[in-house]
C-alpha positions as CSV (number, residue, x, y, z in Angstrom):
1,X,16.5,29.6,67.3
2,X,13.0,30.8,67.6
3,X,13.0,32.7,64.7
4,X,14.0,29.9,62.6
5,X,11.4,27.3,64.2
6,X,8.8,30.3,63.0
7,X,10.4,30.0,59.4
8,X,10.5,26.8,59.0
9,X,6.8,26.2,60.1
10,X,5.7,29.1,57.9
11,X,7.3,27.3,55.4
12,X,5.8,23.5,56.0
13,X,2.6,25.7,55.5
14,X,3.1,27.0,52.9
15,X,4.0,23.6,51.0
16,X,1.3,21.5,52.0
17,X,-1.3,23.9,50.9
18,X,-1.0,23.1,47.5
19,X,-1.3,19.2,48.6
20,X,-4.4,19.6,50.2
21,X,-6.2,21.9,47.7
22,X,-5.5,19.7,45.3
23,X,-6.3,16.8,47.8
24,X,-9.8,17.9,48.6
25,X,-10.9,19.4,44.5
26,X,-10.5,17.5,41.8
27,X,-10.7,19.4,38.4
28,X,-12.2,18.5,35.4
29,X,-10.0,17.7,32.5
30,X,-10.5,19.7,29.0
31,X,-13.2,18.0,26.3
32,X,-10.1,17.7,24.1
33,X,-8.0,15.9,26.6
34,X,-11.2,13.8,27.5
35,X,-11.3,12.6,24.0
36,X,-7.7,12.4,23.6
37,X,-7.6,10.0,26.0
38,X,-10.5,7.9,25.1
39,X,-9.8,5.0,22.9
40,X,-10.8,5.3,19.3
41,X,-13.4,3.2,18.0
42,X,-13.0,0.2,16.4
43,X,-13.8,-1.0,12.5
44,X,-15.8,-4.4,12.8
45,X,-14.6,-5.9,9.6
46,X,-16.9,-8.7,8.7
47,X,-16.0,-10.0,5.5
48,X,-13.5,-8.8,3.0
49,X,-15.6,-7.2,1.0
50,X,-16.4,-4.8,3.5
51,X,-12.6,-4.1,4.3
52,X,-11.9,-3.5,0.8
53,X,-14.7,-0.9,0.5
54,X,-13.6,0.3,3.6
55,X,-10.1,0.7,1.8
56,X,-10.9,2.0,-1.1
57,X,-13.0,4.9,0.5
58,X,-10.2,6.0,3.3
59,X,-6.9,5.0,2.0
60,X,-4.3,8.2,1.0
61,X,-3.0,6.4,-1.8
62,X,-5.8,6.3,-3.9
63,X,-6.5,9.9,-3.5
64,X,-2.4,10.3,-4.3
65,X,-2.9,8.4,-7.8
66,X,-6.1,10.4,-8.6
67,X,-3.8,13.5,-8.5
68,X,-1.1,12.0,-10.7
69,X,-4.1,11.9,-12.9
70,X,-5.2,15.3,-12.8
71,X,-1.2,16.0,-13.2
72,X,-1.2,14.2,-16.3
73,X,-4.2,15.8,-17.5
74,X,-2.5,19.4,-16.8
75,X,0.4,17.9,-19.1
76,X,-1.9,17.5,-22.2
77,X,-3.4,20.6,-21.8
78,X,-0.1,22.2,-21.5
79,X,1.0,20.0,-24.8
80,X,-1.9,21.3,-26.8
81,X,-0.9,25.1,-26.5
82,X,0.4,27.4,-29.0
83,X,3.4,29.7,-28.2
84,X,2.4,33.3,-26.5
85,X,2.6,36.2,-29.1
86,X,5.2,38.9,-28.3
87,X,4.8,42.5,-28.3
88,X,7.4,45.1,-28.7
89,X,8.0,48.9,-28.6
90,X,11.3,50.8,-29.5
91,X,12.4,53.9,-29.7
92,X,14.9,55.5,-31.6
93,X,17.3,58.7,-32.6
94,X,16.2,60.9,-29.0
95,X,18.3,62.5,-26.6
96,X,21.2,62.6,-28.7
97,X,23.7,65.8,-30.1
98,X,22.8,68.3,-32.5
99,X,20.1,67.2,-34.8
100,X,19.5,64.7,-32.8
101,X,18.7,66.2,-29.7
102,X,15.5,65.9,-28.1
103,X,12.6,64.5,-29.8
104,X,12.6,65.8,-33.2
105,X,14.1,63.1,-35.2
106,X,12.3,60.2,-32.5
107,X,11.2,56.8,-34.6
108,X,9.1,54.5,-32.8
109,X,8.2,50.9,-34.2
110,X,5.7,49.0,-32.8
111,X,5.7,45.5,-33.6
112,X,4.2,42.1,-33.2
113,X,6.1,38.6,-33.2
114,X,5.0,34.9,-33.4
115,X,6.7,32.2,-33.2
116,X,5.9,29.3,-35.6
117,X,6.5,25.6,-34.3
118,X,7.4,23.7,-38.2
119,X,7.8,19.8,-38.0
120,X,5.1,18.9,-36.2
121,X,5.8,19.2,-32.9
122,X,2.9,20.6,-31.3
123,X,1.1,17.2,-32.6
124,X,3.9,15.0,-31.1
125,X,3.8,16.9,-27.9
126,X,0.0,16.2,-27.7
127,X,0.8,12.2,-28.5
128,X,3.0,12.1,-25.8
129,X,1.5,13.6,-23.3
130,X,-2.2,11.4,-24.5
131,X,0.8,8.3,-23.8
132,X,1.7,9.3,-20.6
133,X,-2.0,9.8,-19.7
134,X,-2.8,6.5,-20.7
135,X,0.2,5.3,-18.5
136,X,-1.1,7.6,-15.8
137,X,-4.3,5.4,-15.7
138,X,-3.2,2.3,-16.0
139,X,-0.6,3.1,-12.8
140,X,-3.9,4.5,-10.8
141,X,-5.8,1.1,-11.6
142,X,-2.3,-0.5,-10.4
143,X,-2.5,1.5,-7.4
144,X,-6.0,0.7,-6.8
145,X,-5.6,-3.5,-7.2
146,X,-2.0,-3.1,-4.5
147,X,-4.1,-1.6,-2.5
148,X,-6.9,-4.4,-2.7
149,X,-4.5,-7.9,-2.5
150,X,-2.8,-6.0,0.3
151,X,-5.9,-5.1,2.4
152,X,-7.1,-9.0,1.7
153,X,-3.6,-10.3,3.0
154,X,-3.6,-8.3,5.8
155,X,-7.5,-9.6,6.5
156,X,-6.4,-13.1,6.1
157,X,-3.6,-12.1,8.7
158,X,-5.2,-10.8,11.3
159,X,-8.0,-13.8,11.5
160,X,-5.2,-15.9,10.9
161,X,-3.1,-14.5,14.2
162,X,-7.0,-14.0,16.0
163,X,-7.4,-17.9,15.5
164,X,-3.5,-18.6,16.7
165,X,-5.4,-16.9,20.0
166,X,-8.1,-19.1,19.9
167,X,-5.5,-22.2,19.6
168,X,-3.4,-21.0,22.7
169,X,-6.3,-20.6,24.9
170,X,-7.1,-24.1,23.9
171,X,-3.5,-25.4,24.2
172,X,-3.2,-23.6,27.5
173,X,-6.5,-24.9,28.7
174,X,-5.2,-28.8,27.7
175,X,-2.3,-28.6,29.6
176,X,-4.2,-27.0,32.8
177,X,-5.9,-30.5,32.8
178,X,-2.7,-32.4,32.2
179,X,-1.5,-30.0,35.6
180,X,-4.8,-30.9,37.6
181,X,-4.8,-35.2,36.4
182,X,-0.9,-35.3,37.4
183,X,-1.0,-33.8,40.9
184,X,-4.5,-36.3,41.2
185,X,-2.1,-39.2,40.9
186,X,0.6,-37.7,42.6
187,X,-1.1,-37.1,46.0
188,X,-2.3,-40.6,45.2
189,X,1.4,-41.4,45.3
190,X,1.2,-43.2,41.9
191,X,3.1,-40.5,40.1
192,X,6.6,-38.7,40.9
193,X,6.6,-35.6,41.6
194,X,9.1,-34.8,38.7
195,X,5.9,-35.7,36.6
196,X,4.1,-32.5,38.0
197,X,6.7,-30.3,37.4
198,X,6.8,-31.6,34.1
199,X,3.0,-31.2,33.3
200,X,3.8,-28.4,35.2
201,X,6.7,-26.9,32.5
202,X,4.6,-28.1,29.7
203,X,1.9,-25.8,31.3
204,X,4.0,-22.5,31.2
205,X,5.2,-23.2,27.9
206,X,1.4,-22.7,26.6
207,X,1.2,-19.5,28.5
208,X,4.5,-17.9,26.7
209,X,2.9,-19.2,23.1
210,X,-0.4,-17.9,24.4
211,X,1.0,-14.2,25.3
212,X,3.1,-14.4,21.4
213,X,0.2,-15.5,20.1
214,X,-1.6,-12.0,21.5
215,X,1.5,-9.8,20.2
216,X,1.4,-11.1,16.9
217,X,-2.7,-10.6,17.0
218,X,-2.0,-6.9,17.9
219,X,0.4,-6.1,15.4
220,X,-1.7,-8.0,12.7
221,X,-5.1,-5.6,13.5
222,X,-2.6,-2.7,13.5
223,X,-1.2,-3.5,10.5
224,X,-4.7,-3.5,8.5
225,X,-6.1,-0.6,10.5
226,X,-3.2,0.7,8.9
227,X,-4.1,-0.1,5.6
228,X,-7.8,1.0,6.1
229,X,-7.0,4.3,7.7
230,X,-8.8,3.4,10.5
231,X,-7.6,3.9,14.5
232,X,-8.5,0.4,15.7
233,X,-10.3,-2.9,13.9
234,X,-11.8,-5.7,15.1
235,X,-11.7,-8.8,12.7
236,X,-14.0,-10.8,13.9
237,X,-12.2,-13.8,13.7
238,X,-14.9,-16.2,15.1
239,X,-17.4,-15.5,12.2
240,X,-15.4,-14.8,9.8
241,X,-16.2,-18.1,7.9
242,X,-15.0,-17.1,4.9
243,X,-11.6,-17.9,5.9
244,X,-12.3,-21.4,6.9
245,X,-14.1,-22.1,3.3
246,X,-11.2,-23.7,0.9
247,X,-13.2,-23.1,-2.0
248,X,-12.9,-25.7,-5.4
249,X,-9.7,-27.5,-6.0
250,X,-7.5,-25.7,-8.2
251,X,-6.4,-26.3,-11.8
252,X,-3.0,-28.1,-11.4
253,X,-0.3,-25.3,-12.4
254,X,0.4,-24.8,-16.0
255,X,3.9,-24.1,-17.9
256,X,2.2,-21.6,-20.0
257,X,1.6,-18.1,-19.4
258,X,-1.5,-18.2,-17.5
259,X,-1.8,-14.2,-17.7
260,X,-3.8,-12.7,-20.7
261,X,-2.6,-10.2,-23.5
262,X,-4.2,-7.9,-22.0
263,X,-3.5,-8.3,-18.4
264,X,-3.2,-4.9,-16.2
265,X,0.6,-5.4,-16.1
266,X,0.9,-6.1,-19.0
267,X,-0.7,-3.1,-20.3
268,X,1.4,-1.0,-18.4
269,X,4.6,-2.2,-20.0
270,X,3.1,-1.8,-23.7
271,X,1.8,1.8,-22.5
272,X,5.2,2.6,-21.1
273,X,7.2,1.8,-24.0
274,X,4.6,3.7,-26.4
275,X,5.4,6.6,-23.9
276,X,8.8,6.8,-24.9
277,X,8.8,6.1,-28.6
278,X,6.6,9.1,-27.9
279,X,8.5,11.2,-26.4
280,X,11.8,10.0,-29.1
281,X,9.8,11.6,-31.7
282,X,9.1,14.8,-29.6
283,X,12.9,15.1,-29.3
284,X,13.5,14.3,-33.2
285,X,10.6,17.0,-33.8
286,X,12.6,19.6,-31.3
287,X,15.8,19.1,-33.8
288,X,13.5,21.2,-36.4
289,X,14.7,25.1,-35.9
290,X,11.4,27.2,-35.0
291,X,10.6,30.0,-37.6
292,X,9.7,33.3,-35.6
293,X,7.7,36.0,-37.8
294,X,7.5,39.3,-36.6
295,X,5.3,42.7,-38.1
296,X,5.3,46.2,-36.6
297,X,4.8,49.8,-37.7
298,X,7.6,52.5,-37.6
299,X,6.6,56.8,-37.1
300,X,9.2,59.0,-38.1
301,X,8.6,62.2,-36.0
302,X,10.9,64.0,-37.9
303,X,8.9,63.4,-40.6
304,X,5.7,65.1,-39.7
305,X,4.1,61.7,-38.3
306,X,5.0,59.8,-41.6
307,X,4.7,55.8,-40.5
308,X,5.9,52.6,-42.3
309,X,5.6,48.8,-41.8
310,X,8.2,46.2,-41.1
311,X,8.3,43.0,-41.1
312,X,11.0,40.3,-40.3
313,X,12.1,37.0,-40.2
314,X,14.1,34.8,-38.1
315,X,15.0,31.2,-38.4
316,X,17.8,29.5,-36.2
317,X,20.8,27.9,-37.8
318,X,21.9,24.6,-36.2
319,X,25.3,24.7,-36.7
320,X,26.0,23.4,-32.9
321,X,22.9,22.3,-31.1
322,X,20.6,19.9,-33.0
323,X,19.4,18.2,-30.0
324,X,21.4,15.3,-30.5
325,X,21.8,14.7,-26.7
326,X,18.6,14.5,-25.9
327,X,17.7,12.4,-28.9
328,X,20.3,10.3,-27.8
329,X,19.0,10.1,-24.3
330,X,15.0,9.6,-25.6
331,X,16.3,6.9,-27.6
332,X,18.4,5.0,-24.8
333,X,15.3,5.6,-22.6
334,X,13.1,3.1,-25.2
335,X,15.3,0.7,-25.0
336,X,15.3,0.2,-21.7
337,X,11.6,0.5,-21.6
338,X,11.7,-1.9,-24.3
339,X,14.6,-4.3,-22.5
340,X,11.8,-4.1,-19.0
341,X,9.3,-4.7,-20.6
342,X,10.8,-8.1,-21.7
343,X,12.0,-9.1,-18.3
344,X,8.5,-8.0,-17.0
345,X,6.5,-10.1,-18.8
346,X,9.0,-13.0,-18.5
347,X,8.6,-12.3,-14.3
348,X,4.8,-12.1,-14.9
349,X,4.3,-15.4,-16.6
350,X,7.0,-17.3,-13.9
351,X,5.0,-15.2,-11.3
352,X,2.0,-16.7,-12.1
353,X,3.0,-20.6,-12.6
354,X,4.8,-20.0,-9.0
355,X,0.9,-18.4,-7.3
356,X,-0.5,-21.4,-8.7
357,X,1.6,-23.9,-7.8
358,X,1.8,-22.5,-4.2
359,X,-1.8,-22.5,-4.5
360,X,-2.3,-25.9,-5.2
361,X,0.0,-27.1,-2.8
362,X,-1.7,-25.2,0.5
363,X,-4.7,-26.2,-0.7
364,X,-4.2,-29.6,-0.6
365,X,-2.2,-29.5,2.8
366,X,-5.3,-27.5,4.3
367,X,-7.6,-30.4,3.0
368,X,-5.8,-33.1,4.0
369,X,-4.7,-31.3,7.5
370,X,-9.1,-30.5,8.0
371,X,-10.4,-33.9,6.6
372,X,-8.0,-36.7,8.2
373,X,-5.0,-35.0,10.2
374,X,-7.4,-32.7,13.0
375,X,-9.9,-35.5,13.5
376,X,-7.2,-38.3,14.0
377,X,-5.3,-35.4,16.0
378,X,-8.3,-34.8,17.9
379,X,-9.2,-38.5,19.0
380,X,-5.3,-39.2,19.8
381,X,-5.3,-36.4,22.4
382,X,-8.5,-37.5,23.9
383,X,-7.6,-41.0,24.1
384,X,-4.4,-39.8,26.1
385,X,-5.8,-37.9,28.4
386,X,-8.5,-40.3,29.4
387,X,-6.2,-43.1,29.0
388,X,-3.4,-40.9,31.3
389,X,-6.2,-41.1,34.2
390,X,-7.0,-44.7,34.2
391,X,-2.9,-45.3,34.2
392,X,-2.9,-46.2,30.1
393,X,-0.8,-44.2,29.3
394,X,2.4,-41.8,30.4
395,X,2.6,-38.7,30.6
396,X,5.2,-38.4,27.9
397,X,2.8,-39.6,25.7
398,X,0.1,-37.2,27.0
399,X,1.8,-34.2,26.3
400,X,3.0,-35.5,22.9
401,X,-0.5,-36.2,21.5
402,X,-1.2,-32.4,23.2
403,X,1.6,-30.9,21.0
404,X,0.9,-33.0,18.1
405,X,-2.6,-31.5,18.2
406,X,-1.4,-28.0,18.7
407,X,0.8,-28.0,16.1
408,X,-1.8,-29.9,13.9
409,X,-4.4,-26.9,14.7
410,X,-1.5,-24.2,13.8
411,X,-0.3,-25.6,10.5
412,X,-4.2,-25.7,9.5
413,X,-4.9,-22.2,10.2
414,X,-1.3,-21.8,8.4
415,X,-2.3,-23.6,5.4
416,X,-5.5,-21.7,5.5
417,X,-3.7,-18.1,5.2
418,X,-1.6,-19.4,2.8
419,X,-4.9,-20.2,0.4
420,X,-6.3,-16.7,0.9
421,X,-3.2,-14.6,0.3
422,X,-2.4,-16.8,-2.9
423,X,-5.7,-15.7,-4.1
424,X,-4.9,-12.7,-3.5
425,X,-1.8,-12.7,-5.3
426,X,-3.1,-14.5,-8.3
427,X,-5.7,-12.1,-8.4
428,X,-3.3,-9.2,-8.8
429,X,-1.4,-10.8,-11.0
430,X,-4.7,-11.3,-13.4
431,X,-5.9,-7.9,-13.0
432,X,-8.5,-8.4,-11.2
433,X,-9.8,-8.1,-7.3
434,X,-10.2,-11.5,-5.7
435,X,-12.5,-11.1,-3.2
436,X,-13.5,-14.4,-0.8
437,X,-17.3,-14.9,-1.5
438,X,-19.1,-14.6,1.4
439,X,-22.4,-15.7,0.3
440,X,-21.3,-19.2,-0.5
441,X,-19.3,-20.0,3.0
442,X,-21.0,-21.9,5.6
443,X,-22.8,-20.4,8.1
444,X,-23.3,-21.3,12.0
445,X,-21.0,-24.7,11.3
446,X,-18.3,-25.4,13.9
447,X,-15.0,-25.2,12.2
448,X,-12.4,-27.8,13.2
């Protein structure tokens, strides 16, 4: 028994000494881990211009369509190359029986062969690989306006889902003054109590749209921090004015095709289906059997050193392969190009009716909603609440003009998004970057 009461303090020792060490130091963590662990610093993203620069300077994809370029520009090269020139060596008439045993009767020919492309097809090589250059462009400049409507939606999210913050904390401070005017008048005894819990309920409803509100304000930023290649971003959202500015009334949406000839998208089908008649007549050109020419010089050791020249000549019969299958598949290739390229442009020109009309419609609902729907919105709620205190009015009708103005606030800054990713979109479709102009949106005003 003693023995084991040794042990078993030896070993209570033993395993609080670690506890204590660690207990009374405390060691430094790495540099690496230090930094690890320290947030990353946010992007303040001030206008979209900025975030599109930002964009354009960070993002993979552009670097990824700058090497399809340099791709493309490898194919051309490679199309504008002759074949290699072969040389041979053979030996003949050594090694064998009787006379020919050894090296005495040895021939050697040297020779040189070429073969000769006939029927043009090193010039419709180069064609199509100047065609799928072109293409190659036009899909980096593609790449490059993606990139800049999807950086100006995302923008246009995250102030949007920054203001929905702005519009809880509002809605949650409202109904805090609903809570604190209904227990007033229910300690006065001129309220149930049912009427608290109600204010009360109405209350914890704008704290669960409040911490939505957040989410949806994280996942926003994340999403364009995505976009810009950047760890964190930080919208801004209370200057960013140029949200808020509606800009001129648009044109009323046209049933023409408001795109040009020579939209971006357009160009891209034309290019594409100039890439495969291309590369049809590269396959027609392949069908054309290749001529090889060939030249050497032959020593006859047997001879005393005597040498000759020979010269051949082969040309391919096509008997079997003409290259029908792959002028077949060349050919069905353009005509789906050419069958796309239809449906394309038909998509473009609904495309663009559709951007305008939607357009047009949130910009009117925004201007109405800013103009006459807030303010009346505004005043209502007041009126309740001040009414609600001097006994005016019920509760019900409290907490209705409250939701009526919340909802009035939310479909605003709804309508608002709406206008700046439309403009996005219709400048994609057009070809070009629509960027919000900063320098003409009010500054310092307070935005309803």
């Amino acid at each position: 028994m003693l023995l084991r009461s040794y042990l078993l303090c030896g070993l209570a020792t033993v395993a609080l000494l670690p506890v204590s060490a660690a207990a009374q130091t405390s060691p430094r963590r790495p540099a690496a881990a230090r930094e690890a662990a320290a947030p990353a610093e946010a992007f303040v993203i001030r206008s979209p211009q900025q975030a599109v620069d930002l964009a354009l300077a960070r993002a993979p994809v552009l670097r990824s369509a700058a090497a399809g370029i340099r791709g493309a520009q490898g194919d051309r090269l490679q199309a504008g190359l002759r074949p290699n020139p072969e040389f041979s060596f053979s030996a003949e008439n050594f090694g064998g029986t009787r006379a020919y045993g050894g090296i005495r009767s040895l021939e050697t020919t040297y020779g040189l062969s070429q073969r000769l492309e006939v029927g043009g097809q090193r010039q419709a090589r180069i064609a199509a690989a100047n065609d799928a250059l072109s293409l190659t462009g036009l899909d980096a400049q593609a790449v490059r306006l993606d990139l800049v409507r999807e950086v100006l939606r995302a923008l246009a999210m995250a102030v949007a889902a920054a203001r929905n913050i702005e519009i809880g904390r509002e809605r949650m401070r409202l109904s805090q003054e609903v809570v604190r005017a209904t227990q007033a008048r229910v300690d006065a005894g001129r309220e149930p109590f049912v009427q608290q819990r109600r204010a009360e309920v109405a209350q914890e409803t704008a704290a669960v749209a409040l911490e939505r509100a957040q989410r949806d304000a994280e996942v926003a930023a994340q999403a364009l921090a995505t976009l810009l290649a950047a760890g964190r971003v930080d919208v801004a959202a209370a200057r960013a004015d140029w949200f808020d500015d509606l800009g001129p009334q648009p044109a009323a949406a046209r049933q023409v095709p408001a795109a040009p000839a020579q939209q971006l998208d357009r160009a891209r089908l034309d290019a594409l289906i100039a890439q495969r008649r291309s590369e049809l007549e590269v396959q027609r050109r392949t069908a054309v059997p290749d001529v090889s020419v060939n030249a050497g010089v032959r020593r006859y050791r047997e001879a005393g050193g005597d040498t000759s020249f020979v010269l051949g000549l082969s040309v391919p019969l096509p008997v079997f392969d003409r290259n029908q299958g792959n002028i077949m598949r060349a050919g069905a290739d353009l005509a789906r190009a050419e069958a796309e390229a239809e449906r394309g442009r038909l998509y473009l020109d609904s495309s663009m009716v559709e951007a305008e009309r939607r357009l047009d419609q949130a910009w009117r609902a925004a201007n109405s909603l800013r103009r006459t729907v807030l303010p009346a919105a505004i005043e209502a709620a007041g009126f309740a609440r001040s009414g609600y205190a001097d006994g005016k009015f019920s509760l019900l009708e409290v907490l209705d003009a409250q939701r009526v103005l919340s909802d009035v606030r939310e479909q605003l800054n709804a309508a608002r998004l709406e206008v700046q990713q439309v403009r996005a979109d219709i400048g994609r479709l057009r070809g070009q970057a629509e960027i919000p102009d900063t320098s003409t949106a009010p500054r310092g005003t307070r935005r309803p």
